[in-house]
N, C-alpha and C positions, 0 to 999 in steps of 0.2 A: 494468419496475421502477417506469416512474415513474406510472402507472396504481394500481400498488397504494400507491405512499407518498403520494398524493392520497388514495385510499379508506382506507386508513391514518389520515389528516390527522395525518401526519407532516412539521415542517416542513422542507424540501428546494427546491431550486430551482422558478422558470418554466420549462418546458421546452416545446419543441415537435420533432416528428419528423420526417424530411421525405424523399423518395427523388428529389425534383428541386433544379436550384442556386438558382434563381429566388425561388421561396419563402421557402426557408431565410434567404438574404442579406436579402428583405425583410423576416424577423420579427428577424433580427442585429440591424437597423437603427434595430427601434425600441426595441434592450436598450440602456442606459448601459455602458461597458465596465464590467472586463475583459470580453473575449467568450469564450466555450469553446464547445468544438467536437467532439462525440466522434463516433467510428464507434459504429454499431450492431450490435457484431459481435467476435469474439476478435483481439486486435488487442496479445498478448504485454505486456499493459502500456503501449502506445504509442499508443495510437488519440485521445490526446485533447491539443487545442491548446486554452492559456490565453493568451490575449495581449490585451493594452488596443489592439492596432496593427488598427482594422477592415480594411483593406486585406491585409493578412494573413490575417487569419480567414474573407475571401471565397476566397479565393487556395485554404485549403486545403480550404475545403468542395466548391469544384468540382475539388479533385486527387479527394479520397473519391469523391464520385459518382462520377466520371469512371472509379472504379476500380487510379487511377494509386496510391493511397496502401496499398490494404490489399486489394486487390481485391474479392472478392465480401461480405466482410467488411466493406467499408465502403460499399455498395451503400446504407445509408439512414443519414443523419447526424441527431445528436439537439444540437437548439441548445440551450444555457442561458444562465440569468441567472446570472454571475460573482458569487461573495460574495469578502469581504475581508476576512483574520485570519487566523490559525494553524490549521492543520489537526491533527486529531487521531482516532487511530483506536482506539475500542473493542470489543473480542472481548468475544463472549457464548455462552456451552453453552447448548442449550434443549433441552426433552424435547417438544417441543410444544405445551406450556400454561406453564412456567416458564422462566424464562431467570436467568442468575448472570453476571455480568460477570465477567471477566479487568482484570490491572490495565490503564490504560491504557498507550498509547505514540505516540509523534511521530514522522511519517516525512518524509523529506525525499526531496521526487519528480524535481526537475528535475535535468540531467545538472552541473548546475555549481556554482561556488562562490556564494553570494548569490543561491539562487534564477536561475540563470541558465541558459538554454539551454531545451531542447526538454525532455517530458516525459518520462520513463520509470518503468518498475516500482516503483522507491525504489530511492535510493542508500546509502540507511543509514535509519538507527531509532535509539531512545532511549525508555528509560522507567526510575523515572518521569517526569512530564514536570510539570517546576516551576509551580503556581499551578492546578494541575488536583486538583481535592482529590474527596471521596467525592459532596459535593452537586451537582458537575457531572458526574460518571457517572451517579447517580442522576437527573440531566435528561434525557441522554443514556438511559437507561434507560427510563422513564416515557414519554416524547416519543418515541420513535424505534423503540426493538427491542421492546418490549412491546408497540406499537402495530400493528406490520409482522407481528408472530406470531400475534394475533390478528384480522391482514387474512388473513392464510394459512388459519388454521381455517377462518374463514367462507368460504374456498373450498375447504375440502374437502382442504388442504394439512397434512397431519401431519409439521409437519417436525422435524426430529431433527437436530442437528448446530450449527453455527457460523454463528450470524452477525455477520459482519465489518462495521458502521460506520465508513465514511470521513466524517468531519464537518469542517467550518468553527468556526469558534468565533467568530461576530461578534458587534458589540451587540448586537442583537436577541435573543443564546442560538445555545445549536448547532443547525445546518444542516446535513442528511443531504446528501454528496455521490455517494457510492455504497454499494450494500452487495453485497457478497460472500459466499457459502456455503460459507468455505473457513477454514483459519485464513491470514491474511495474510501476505507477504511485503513486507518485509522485518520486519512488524511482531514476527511471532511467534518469530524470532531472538533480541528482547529480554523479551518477554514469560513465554514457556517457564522459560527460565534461572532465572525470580523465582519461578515456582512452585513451591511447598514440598509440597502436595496430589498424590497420585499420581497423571497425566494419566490411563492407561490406564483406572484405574476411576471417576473421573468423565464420558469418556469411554463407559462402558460403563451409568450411571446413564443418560445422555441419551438411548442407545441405547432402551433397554429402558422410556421414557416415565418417569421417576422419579427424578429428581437433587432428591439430599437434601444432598449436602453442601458446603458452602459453602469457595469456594476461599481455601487460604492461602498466603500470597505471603513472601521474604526482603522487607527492610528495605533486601538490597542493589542497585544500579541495575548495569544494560546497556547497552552501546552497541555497535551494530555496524554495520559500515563494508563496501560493496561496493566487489571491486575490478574495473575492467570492461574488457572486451579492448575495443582498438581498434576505432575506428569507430562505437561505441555513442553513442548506442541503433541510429544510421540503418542499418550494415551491418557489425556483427560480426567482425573478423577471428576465424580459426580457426587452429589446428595449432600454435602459439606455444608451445611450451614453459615451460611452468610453475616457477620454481624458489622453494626461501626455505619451503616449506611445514612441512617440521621445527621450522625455527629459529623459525616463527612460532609454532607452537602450543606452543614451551617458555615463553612470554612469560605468567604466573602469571597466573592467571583467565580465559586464553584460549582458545577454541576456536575451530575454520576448520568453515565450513558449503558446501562444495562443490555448486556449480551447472552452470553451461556449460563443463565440462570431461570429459575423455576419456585412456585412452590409447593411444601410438601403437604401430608396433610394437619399438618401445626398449619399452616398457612406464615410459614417463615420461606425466606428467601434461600434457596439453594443452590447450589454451583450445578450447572448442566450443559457446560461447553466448557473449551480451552480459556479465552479470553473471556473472563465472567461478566467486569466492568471496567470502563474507563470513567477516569476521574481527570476532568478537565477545567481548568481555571484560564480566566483572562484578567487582564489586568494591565497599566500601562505601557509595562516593557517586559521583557522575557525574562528576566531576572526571577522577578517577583511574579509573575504564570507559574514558574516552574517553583517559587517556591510553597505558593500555594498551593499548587495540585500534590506536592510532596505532601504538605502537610493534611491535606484529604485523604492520601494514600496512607498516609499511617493511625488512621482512624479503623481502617477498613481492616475485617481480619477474618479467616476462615483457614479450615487446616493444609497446610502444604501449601499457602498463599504464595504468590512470587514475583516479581516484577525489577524491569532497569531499574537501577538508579541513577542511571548518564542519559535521560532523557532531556536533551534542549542546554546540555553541560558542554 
């Protein structure tokens, strides 16, 4: 990826790649923190450490190699230069030569309250997202997915479908920190909800190289909120028994979006991943999303349950 957002001249991190520990920790050394640390490799959401703590960030770059973190998966680690600010993620339909943004949305990645703990998938979302207005998508647009769709052509890439912007929002302007060919999670929870435009057939516009029509969005905001079995992100408990899921989804503007869950042979719902459900509310203004979705979340209950509470705060 980061090959093409260089040939792109998309702005995005320093990076370098590396399959030994030696190296890696020497080019760490000459970044300013934070440092980040990803696997080169499918790694469920997890594979990437942010920490200012260098000793840390040696620590887990020789777990990756070594195998110990993600195993074959984390066989080659990709160092970058840390940005600092708000993250923000913008969806874009492309047919291959045009692209249309989706509204934006704000995700919040670490497992804890205050940005705390270790990283995972996203623990919730929020859009819209205050102080993000049409002329910073449109940078975000110009500077970034326009630029990457047209590195794609030139290699022969007719790509059709979503691409997902993960960005920074620092001085400087926004900074690509990943991008994705999917619609995101947790982002697309709150994003969907907004749209007023029939997914199916803009969808089928991009498909067929031709998207003509320009998405319309409510006025109203989203917030949705993971609730995550025990153990997460590190080891998942499973088989937990789910309850509260009725009671949640009568909570008005609310809907549950079902993840790492199962059932047994009760035919009761059981925890069978990290992030089990999201409980997502809309409603006129962000206030009242987020305080609906709380009040969904606290319907919901299963053992070792856990979730932000400074989601869209």
């Amino acid at each position: 990826m980061k090959d093409l957002l260089h040939a792109a001249e998309v702005p995005t991190a320093g990076s370098g790649a590396f399959t030994e520990p030696q190296p890696a920790i020497d080019f760490m050394r000459s970044l300013p923190p934070p440092y980040v640390v990803k696997t080169d490799g499918l790694a469920a959401g997890k594979g990437v450490l942010v920490t200012p703590d260098l000793a840390e960030a040696e620590d887990d770059v020789r777990s990756k190699l070594a195998g110990r973190s993600f195993g074959n998966a984390g066989r080659t680690v990709v160092i970058e230069e840390g940005f600092v600010g708000p993250e923000l993620s913008v969806l874009a339909l492309c047919d291959g030569e045009r692209a249309v943004p989706l509204v934006p949305a704000r995700d919040h990645k670490r497992v804890g309250d205050g940005d705390t703990g270790p990283n995972t998938g996203g623990m919730g979302a929020f859009s819209p997202v205050p102080g993000v207005d049409d002329a910073v998508v449109g940078q975000v647009m110009d500077r970034a997915v326009l630029p990457t769709l047209a590195a794609l052509r030139r290699r022969g890439v007719d790509y059709r479908g979503v691409l997902y912007a993960g960005l920074m929002l620092t001085q400087e302007g926004p900074r690509v920190i990943e991008f994705n060919v999917r619609f995101g999670d947790p982002e697309t929870q709150v994003v969907l909800p907004r749209l007023r435009t029939d997914l199916a057939a803009l969808c089928a516009e991009a498909a067929a190289g031709g998207l003509r029509t320009e998405p319309e969005f409510e006025d109203d905001a989203a917030v949705t909120v993971a609730c995550a079995s025990k153990g997460y992100p590190a080891a998942p408990a499973v088989g937990d028994v789910v309850e509260g899921a009725e009671a949640a989804a009568a909570v008005p503007g609310v809907s549950l979006h079902w993840a790492g869950v199962d059932r047994d042979a009760e035919g009761r719902l059981v925890t069978a991943g990290g992030r089990v459900v999201w409980v997502t509310a809309v409603a006129p203004d962000l206030a009242t999303a987020r305080n609906r979705a709380y009040d969904g979340v606290g319907r919901i209950s299963f053992p070792g349950m856990h979730f932000r509470t400074d989601i869209a705060a």
